[in-house]
N, C-alpha and C positions, 0 to 999 in steps of 0.2 A: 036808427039813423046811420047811414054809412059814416066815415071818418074823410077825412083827407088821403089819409094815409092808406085805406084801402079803394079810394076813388086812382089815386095813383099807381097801386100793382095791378088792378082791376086794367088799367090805361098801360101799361107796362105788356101784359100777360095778351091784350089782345093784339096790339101792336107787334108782338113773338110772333105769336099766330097767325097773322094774316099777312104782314109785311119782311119779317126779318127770317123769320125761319124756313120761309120759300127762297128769301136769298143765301138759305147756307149757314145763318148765325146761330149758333148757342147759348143759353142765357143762363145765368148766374145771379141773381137778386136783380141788382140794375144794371148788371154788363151782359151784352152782348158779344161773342168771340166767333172771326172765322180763325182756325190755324190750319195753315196751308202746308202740306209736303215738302213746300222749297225752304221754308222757314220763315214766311212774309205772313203777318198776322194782324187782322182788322178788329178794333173795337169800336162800339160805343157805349159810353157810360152816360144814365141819367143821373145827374147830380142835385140833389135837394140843394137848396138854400139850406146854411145855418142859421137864418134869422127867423126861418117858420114858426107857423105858432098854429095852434085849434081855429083860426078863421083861414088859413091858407096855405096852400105849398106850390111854393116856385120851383122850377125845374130849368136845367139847363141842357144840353147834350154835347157833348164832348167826344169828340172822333180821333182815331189815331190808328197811326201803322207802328208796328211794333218786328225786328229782325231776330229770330232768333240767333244766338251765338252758337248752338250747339243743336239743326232740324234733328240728329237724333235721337238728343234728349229734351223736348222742349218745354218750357214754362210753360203750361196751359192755365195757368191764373195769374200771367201778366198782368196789369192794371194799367191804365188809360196814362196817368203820368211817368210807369214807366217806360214809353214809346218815345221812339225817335225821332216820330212826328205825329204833331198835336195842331188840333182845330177844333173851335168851337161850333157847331151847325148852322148858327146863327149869321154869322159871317161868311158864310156857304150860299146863304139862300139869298137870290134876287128879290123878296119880299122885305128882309130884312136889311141884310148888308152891316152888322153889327152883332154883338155882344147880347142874345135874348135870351128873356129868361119866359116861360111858358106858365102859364099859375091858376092853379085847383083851388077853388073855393066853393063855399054853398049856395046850390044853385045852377053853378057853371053849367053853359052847355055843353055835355061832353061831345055831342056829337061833333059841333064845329072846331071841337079842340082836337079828336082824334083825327079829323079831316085836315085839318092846320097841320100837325105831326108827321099824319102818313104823306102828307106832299112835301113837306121839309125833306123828310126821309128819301122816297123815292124821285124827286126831281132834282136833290141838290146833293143831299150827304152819298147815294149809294151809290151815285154817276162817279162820282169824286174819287172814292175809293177803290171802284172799279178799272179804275185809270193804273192801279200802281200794284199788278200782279209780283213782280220781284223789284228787288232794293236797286238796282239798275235803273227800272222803271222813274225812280223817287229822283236817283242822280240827273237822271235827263231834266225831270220836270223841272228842279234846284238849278240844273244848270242854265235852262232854257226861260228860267223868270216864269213857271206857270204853275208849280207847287203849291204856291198860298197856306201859305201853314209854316208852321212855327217849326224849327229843327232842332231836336234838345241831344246833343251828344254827336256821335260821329256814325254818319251812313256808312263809311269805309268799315271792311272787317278788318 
């Protein structure tokens, strides 16, 4: 019997494969990383629920730009909260428009859940991110009212 747990790296691992690693991302357990030459770095992290249990797991997806302070030497295992701008996917997507959470149980159909995903993905989260190749980019969008996401610290260097 599969697990939950391997229903979701199993959903993870093709998701790399088919959608995320033709756009450039690198994976790490449940993060995804681009890190750019200028020092302007894209993730996504799939984040379990704490509340999971052996009948289910809820997921969430978490996007963010992250500056490095030093493109010489740069953190390449940044993490998702420590970015300077942060957005939930969920909130991203015309389908939703809120706060979702995605959830693997016995039985699920995974196809219609990987098909849900990869158009979260590519219709909503990857257009998004695409928009904000340097931290300039970020200022226009903050400045211009089109950002939509959360600012956690100072875009200024």
């Amino acid at each position: 019997m599969t697990t939950n747990d391997q229903r979701f790296k199993d959903l993870l691992s093709r998701l790399h494969t088919q959608v995320l690693k033709p756009a450039g991302f690198k994976k790490e357990n449940s993060n995804f990383r681009i890190i750019q030459p200028n020092g302007t770095c894209k993730i996504l992290n799939f984040q379990r629920s704490m509340w999971n249990d052996g009948t289910e797991c809820k997921f969430c997806i978490n996007v963010g730009l992250y500056f490095q302070k030093d493109p010489e030497h740069p953190n390449l295992r940044f993490k998702e909260y420590e970015c300077q701008v942060r957005r939930r996917a969920g909130f991203m997507s015309e389908r939703y428009r809120e706060d979702h959470w995605w959830c693997l149980f016995e039985g699920r159909d995974m196809e219609s859940l990987y098909a849900d995903l990869k158009r979260t993905l590519t219709e909503d989260v990857l257009p998004w991110l695409d928009r904000f190749d340097t931290r300039q980019d970020v200022i226009r969008a903050g400045q211009s009212g089109t950002l939509n996401a959360h600012i956690w610290g100072s875009l200024y260097e």
